[in-house]
PyMOL CGO cylinders between C-alpha atoms (Angstrom):
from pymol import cmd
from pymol.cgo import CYLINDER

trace = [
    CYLINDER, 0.00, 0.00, 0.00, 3.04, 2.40, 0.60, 0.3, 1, 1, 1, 1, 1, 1,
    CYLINDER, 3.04, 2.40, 0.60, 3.92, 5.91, 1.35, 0.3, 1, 1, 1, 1, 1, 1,
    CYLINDER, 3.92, 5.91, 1.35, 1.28, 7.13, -1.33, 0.3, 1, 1, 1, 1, 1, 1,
    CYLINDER, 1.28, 7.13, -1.33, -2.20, 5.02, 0.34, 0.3, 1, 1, 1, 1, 1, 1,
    CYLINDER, -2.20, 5.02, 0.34, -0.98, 6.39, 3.73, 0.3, 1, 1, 1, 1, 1, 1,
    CYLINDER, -0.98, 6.39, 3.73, -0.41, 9.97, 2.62, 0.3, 1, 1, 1, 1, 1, 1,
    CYLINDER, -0.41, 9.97, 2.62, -4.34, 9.67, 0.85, 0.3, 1, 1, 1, 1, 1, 1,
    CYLINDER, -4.34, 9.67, 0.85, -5.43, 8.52, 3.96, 0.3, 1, 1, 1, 1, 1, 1,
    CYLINDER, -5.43, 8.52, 3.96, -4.58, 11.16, 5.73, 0.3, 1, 1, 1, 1, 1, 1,
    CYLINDER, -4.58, 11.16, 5.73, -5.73, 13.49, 3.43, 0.3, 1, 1, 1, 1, 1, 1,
    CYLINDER, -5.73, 13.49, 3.43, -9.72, 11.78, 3.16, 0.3, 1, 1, 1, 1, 1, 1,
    CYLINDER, -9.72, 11.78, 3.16, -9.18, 11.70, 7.32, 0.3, 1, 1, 1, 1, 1, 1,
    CYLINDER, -9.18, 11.70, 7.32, -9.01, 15.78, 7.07, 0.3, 1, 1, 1, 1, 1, 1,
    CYLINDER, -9.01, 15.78, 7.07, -12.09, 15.81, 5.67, 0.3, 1, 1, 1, 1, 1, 1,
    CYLINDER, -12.09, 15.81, 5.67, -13.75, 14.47, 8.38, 0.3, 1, 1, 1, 1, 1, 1,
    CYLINDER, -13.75, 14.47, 8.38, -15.02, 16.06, 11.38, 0.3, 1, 1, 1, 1, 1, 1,
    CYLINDER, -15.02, 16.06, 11.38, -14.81, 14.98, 14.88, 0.3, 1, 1, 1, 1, 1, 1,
    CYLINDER, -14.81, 14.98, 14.88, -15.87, 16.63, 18.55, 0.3, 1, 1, 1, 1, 1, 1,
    CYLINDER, -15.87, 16.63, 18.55, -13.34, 17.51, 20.13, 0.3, 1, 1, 1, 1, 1, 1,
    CYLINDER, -13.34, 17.51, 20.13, -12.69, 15.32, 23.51, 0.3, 1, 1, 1, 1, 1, 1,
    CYLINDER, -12.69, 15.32, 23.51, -10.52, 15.43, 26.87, 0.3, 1, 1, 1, 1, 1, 1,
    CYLINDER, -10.52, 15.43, 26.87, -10.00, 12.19, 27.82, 0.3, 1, 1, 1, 1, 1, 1,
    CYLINDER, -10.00, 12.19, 27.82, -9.11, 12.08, 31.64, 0.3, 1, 1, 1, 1, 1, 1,
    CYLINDER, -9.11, 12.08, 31.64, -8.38, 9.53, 34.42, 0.3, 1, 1, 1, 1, 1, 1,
    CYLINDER, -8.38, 9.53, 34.42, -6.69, 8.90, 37.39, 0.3, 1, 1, 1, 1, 1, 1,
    CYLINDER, -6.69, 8.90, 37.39, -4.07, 6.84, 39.12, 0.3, 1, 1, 1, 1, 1, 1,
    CYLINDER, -4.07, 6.84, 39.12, -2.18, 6.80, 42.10, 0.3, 1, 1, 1, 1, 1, 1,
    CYLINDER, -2.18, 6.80, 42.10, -2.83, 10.58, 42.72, 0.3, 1, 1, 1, 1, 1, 1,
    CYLINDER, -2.83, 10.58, 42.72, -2.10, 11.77, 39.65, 0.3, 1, 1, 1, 1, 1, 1,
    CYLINDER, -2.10, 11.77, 39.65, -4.89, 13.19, 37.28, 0.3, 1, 1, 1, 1, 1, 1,
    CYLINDER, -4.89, 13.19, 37.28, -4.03, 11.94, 33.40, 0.3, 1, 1, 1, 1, 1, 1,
    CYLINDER, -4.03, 11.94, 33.40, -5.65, 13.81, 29.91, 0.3, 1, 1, 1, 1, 1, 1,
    CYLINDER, -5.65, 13.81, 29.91, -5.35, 14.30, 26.54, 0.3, 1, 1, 1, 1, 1, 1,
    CYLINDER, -5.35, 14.30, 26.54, -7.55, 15.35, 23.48, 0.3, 1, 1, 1, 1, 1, 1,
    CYLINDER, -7.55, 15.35, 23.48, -9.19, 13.20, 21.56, 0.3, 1, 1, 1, 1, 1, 1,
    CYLINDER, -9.19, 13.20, 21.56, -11.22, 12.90, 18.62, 0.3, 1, 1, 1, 1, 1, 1,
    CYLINDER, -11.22, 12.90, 18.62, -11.13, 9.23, 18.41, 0.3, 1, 1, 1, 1, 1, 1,
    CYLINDER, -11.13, 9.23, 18.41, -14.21, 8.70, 20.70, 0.3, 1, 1, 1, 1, 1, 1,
    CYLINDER, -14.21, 8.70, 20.70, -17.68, 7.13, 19.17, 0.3, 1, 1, 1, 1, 1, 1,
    CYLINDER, -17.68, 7.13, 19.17, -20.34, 6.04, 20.65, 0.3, 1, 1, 1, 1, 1, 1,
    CYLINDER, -20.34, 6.04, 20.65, -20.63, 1.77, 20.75, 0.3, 1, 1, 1, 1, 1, 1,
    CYLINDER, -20.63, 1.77, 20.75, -24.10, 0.94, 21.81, 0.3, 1, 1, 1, 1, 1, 1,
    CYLINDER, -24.10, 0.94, 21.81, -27.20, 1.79, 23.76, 0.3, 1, 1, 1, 1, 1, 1,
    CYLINDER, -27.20, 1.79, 23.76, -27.55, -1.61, 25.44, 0.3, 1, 1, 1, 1, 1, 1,
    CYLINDER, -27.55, -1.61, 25.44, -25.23, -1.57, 27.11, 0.3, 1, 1, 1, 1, 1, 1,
    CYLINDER, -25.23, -1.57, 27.11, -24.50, 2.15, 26.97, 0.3, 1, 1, 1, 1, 1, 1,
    CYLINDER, -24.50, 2.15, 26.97, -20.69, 2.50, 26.17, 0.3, 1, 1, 1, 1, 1, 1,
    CYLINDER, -20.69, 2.50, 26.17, -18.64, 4.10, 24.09, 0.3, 1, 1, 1, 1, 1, 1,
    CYLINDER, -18.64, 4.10, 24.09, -14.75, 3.88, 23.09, 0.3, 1, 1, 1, 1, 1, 1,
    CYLINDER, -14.75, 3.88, 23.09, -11.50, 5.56, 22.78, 0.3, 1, 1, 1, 1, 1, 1,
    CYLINDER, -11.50, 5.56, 22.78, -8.84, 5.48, 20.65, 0.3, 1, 1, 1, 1, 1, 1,
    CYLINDER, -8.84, 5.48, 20.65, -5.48, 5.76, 22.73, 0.3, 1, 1, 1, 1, 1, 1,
    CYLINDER, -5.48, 5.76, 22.73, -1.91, 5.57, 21.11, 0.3, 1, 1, 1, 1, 1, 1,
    CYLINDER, -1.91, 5.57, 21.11, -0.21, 3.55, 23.27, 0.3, 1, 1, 1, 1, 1, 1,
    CYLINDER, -0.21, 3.55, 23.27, 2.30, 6.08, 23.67, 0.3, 1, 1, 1, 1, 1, 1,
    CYLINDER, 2.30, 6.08, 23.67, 0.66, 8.54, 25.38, 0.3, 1, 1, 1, 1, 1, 1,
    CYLINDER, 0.66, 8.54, 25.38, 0.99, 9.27, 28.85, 0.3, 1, 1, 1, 1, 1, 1,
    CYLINDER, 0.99, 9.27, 28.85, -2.30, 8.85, 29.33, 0.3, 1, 1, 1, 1, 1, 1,
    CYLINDER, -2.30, 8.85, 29.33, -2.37, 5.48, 28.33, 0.3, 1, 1, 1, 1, 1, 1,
    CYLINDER, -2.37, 5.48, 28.33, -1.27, 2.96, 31.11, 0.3, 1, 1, 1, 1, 1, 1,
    CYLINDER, -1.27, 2.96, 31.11, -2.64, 5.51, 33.66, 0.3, 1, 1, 1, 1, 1, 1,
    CYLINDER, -2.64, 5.51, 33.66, -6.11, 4.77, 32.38, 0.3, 1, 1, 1, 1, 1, 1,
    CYLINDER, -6.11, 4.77, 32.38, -5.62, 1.13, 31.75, 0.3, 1, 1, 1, 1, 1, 1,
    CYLINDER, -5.62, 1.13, 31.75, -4.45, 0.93, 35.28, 0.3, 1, 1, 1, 1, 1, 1,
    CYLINDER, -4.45, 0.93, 35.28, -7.29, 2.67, 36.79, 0.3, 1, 1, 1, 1, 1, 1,
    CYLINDER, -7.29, 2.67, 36.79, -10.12, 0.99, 35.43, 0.3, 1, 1, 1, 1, 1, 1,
    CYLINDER, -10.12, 0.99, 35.43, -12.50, 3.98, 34.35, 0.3, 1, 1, 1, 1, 1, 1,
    CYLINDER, -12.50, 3.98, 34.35, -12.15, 7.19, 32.82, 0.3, 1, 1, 1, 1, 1, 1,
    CYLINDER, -12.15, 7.19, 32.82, -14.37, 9.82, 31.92, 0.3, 1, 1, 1, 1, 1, 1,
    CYLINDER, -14.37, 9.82, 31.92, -14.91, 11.67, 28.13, 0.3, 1, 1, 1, 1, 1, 1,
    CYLINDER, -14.91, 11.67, 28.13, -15.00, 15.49, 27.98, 0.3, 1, 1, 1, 1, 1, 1,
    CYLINDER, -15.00, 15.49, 27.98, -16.78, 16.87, 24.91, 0.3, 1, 1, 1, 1, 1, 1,
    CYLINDER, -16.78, 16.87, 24.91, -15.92, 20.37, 24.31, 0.3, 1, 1, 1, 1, 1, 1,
    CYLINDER, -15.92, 20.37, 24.31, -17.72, 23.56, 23.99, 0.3, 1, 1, 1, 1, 1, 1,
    CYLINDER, -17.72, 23.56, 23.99, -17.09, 25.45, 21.21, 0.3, 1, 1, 1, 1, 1, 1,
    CYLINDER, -17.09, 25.45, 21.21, -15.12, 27.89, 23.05, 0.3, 1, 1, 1, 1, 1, 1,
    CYLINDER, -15.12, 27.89, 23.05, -12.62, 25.83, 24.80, 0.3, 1, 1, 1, 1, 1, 1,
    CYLINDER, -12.62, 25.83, 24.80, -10.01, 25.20, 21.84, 0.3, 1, 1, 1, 1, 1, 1,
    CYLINDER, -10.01, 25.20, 21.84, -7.74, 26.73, 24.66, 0.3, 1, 1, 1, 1, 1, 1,
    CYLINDER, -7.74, 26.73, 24.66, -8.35, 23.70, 26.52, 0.3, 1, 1, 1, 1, 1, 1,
    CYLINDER, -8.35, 23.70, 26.52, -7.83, 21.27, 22.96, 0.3, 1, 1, 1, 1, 1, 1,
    CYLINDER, -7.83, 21.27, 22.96, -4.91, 22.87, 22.70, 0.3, 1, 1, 1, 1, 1, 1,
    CYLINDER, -4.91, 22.87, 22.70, -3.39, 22.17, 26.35, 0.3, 1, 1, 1, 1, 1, 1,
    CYLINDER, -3.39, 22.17, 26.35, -4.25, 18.94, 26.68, 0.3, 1, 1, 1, 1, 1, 1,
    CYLINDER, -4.25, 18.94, 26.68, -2.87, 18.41, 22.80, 0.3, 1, 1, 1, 1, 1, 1,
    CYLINDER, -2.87, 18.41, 22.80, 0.32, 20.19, 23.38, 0.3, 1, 1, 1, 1, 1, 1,
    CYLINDER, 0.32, 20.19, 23.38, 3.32, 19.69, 25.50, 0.3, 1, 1, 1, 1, 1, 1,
    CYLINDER, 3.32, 19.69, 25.50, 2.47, 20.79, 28.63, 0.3, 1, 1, 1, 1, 1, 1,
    CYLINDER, 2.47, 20.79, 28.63, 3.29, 18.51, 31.15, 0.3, 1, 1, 1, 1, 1, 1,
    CYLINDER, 3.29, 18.51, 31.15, 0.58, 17.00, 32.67, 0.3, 1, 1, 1, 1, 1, 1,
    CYLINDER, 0.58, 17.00, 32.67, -0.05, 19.21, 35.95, 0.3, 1, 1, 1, 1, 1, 1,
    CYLINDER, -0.05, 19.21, 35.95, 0.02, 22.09, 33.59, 0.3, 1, 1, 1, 1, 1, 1,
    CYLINDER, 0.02, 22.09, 33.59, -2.52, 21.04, 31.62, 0.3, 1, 1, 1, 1, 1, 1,
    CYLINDER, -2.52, 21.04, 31.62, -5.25, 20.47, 33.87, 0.3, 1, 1, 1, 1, 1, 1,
    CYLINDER, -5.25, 20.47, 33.87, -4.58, 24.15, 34.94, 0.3, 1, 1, 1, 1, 1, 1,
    CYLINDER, -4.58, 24.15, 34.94, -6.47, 25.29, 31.91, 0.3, 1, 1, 1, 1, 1, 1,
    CYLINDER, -6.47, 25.29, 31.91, -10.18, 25.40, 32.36, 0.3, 1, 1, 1, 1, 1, 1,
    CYLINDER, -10.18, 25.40, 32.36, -12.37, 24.44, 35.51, 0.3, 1, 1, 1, 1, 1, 1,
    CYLINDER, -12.37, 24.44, 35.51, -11.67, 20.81, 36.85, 0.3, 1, 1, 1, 1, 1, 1,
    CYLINDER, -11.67, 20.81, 36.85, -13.05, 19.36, 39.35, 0.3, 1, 1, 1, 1, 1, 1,
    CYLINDER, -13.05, 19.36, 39.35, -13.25, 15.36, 40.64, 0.3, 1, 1, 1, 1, 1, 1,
    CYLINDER, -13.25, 15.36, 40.64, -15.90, 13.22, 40.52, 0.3, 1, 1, 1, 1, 1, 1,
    CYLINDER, -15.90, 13.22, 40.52, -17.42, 10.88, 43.70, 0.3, 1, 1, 1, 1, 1, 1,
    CYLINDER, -17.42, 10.88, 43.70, -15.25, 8.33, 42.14, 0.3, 1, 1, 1, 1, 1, 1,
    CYLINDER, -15.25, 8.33, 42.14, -11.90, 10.16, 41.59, 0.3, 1, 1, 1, 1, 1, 1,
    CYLINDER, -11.90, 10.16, 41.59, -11.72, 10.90, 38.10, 0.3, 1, 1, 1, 1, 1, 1,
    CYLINDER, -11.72, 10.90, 38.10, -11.17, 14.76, 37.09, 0.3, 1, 1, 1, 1, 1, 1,
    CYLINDER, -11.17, 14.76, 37.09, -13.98, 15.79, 34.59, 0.3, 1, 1, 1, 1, 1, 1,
    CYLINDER, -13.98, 15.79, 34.59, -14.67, 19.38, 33.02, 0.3, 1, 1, 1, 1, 1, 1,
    CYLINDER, -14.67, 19.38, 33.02, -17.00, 21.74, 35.18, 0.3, 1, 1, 1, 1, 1, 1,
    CYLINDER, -17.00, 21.74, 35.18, -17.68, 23.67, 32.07, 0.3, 1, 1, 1, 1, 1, 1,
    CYLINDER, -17.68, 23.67, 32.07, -17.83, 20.42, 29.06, 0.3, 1, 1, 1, 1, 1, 1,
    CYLINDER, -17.83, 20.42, 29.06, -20.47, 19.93, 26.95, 0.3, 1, 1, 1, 1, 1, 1,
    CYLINDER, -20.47, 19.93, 26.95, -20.79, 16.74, 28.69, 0.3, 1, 1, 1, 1, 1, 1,
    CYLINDER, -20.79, 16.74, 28.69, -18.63, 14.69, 30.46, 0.3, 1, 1, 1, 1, 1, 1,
    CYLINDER, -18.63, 14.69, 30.46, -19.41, 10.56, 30.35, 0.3, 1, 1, 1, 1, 1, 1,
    CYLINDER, -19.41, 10.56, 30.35, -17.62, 8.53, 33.19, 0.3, 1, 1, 1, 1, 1, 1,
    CYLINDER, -17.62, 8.53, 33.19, -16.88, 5.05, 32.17, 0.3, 1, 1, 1, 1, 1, 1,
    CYLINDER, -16.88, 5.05, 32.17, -15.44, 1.27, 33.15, 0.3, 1, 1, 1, 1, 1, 1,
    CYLINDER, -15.44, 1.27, 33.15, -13.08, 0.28, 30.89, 0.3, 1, 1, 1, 1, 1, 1,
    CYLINDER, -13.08, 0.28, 30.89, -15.23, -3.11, 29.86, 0.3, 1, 1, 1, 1, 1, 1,
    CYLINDER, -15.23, -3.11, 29.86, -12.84, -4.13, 27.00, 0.3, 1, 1, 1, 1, 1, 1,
    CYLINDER, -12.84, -4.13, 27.00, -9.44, -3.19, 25.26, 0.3, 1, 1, 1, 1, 1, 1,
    CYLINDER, -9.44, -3.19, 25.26, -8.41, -4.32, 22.19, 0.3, 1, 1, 1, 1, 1, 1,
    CYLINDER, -8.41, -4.32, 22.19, -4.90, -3.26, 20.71, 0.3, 1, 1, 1, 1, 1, 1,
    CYLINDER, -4.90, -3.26, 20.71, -4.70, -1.86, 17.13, 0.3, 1, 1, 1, 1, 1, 1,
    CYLINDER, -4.70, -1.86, 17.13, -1.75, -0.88, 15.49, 0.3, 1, 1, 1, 1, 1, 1,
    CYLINDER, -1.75, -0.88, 15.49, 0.10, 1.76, 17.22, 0.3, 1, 1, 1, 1, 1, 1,
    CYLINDER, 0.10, 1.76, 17.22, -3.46, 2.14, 19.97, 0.3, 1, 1, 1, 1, 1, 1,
    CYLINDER, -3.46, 2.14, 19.97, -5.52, 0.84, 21.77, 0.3, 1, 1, 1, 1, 1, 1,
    CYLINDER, -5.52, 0.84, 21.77, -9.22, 0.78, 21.42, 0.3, 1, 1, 1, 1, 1, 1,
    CYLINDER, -9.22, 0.78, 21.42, -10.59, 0.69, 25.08, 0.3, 1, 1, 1, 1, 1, 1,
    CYLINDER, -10.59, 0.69, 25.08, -14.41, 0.42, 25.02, 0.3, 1, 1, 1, 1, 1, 1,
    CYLINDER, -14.41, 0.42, 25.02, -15.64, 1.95, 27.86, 0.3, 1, 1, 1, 1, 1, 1,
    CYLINDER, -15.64, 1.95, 27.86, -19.07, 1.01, 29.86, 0.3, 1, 1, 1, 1, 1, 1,
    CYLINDER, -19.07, 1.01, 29.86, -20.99, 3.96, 30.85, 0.3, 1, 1, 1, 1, 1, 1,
    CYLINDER, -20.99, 3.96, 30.85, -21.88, 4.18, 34.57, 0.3, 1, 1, 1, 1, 1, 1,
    CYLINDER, -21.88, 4.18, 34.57, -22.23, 8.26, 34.89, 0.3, 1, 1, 1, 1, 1, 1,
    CYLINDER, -22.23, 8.26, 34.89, -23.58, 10.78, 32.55, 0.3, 1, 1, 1, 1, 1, 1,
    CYLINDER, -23.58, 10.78, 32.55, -23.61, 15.35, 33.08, 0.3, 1, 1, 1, 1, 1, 1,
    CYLINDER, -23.61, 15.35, 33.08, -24.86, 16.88, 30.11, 0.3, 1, 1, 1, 1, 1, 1,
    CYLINDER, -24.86, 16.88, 30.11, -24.82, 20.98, 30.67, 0.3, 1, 1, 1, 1, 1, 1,
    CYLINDER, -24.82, 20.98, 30.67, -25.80, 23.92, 28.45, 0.3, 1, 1, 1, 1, 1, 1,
    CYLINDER, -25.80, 23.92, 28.45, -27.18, 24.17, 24.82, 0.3, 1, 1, 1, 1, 1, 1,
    CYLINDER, -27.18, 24.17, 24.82, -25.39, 22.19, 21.87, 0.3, 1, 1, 1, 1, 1, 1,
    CYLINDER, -25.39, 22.19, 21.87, -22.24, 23.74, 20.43, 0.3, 1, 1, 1, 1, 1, 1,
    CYLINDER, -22.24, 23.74, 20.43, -19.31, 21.29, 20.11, 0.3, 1, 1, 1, 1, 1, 1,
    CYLINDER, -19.31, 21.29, 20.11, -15.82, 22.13, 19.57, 0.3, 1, 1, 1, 1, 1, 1,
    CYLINDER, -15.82, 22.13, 19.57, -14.58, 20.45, 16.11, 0.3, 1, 1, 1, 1, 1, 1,
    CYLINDER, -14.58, 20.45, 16.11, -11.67, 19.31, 14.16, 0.3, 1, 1, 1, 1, 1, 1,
    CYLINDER, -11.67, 19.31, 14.16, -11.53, 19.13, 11.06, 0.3, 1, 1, 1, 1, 1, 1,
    CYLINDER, -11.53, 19.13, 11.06, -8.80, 19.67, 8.24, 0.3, 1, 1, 1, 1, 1, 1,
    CYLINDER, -8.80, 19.67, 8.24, -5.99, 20.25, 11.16, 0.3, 1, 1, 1, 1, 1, 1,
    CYLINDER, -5.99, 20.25, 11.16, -7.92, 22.96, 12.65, 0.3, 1, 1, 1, 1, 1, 1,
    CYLINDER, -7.92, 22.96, 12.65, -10.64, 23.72, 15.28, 0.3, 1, 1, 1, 1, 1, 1,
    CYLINDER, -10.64, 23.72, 15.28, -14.13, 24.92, 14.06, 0.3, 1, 1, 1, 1, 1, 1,
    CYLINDER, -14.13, 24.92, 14.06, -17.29, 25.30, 15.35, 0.3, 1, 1, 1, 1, 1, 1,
    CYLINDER, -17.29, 25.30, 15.35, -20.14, 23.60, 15.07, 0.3, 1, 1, 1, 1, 1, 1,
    CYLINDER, -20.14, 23.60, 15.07, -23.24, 25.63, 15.82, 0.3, 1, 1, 1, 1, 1, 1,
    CYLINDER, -23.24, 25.63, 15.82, -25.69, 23.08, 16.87, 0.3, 1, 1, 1, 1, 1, 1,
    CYLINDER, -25.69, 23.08, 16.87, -29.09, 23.66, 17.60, 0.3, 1, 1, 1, 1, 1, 1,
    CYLINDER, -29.09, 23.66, 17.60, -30.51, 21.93, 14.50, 0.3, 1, 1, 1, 1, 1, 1,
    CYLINDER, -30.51, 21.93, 14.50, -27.93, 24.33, 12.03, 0.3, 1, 1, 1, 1, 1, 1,
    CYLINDER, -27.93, 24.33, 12.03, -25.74, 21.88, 10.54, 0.3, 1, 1, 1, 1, 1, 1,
    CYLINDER, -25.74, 21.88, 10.54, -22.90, 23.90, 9.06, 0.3, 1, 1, 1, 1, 1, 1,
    CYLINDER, -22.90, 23.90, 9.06, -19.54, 24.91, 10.37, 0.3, 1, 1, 1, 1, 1, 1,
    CYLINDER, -19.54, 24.91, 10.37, -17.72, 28.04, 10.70, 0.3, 1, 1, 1, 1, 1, 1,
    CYLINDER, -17.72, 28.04, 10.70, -13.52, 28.37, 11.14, 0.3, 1, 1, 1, 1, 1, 1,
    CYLINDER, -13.52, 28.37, 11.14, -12.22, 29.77, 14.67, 0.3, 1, 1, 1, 1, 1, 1,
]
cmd.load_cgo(trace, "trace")
């Protein structure tokens, strides 16, 4: 398939947009994130969804370890937030970028998210350079009025929600 398949890949993959995620956890004290927009929803019976996590990410054997972590969808005004948890900060830095708080069961989640779904890792399979970890949903805070944070094409947009269905570049 080569150089050439893998560049076209990339370049139908652009095309394609995604909500912007935090994924977070926590382990032995320390709170764990990054942004995502690997994340899809599995199934409604049981509810669950999954992440994509490269294997080389910090946040990786954190959340593996733990058992549970919890997806932050973004509001279309927290690319700040994309962009710390995307960046390289170092992990207490990050989480000093928007309003975090923890959960009755330990995991950090986003005051201020579009929603934030806590979950039990159920199943993980590895995938190339990731893993997929499907995630059983056991919590569920859904705030505010849609507007998502996306990515699409290497860059943030906005999608305005709300039944409009069209995006606009930030």
């Amino acid at each position: 398939m080569g150089e050439r398949f893998e560049a076209d890949f990339r370049k139908a993959m652009r095309r394609l947009a995604s909500a912007v995620t935090v994924v977070t956890a926590a382990h032995e004290g320390d709170r764990h994130g990054m942004t995502a927009t690997a994340v899809t929803a599995v199934s409604d019976a049981p509810p669950s969804l999954l992440a994509c996590v490269n294997r080389s990410a910090g946040l990786h054997d954190p959340l593996l370890a733990s058992g549970r972590f919890c997806i932050n969808i973004l509001h279309a005004d927290q690319s700040g937030i994309a962009e710390a948890f995307g960046g390289r900060r170092r992990k207490d830095e990050r989480f000093a970028v928007g309003e975090w708080v923890t959960s009755a069961c330990g995991l950090p989640f986003l005051r201020e998210a579009q929603a934030s779904i806590f979950c039990d890792v159920d199943c993980v399979t590895p995938y190339g350079s990731h893993s997929v970890v499907i995630g059983r949903i056991s919590d569920i805070l859904v705030a505010g009025h849609v507007a998502p944070l996306l990515y699409q094409d290497g860059r943030y947009t906005v999608g305005l929600g709300d039944g409009i269905d069209w995006v606009v570049p930030i």
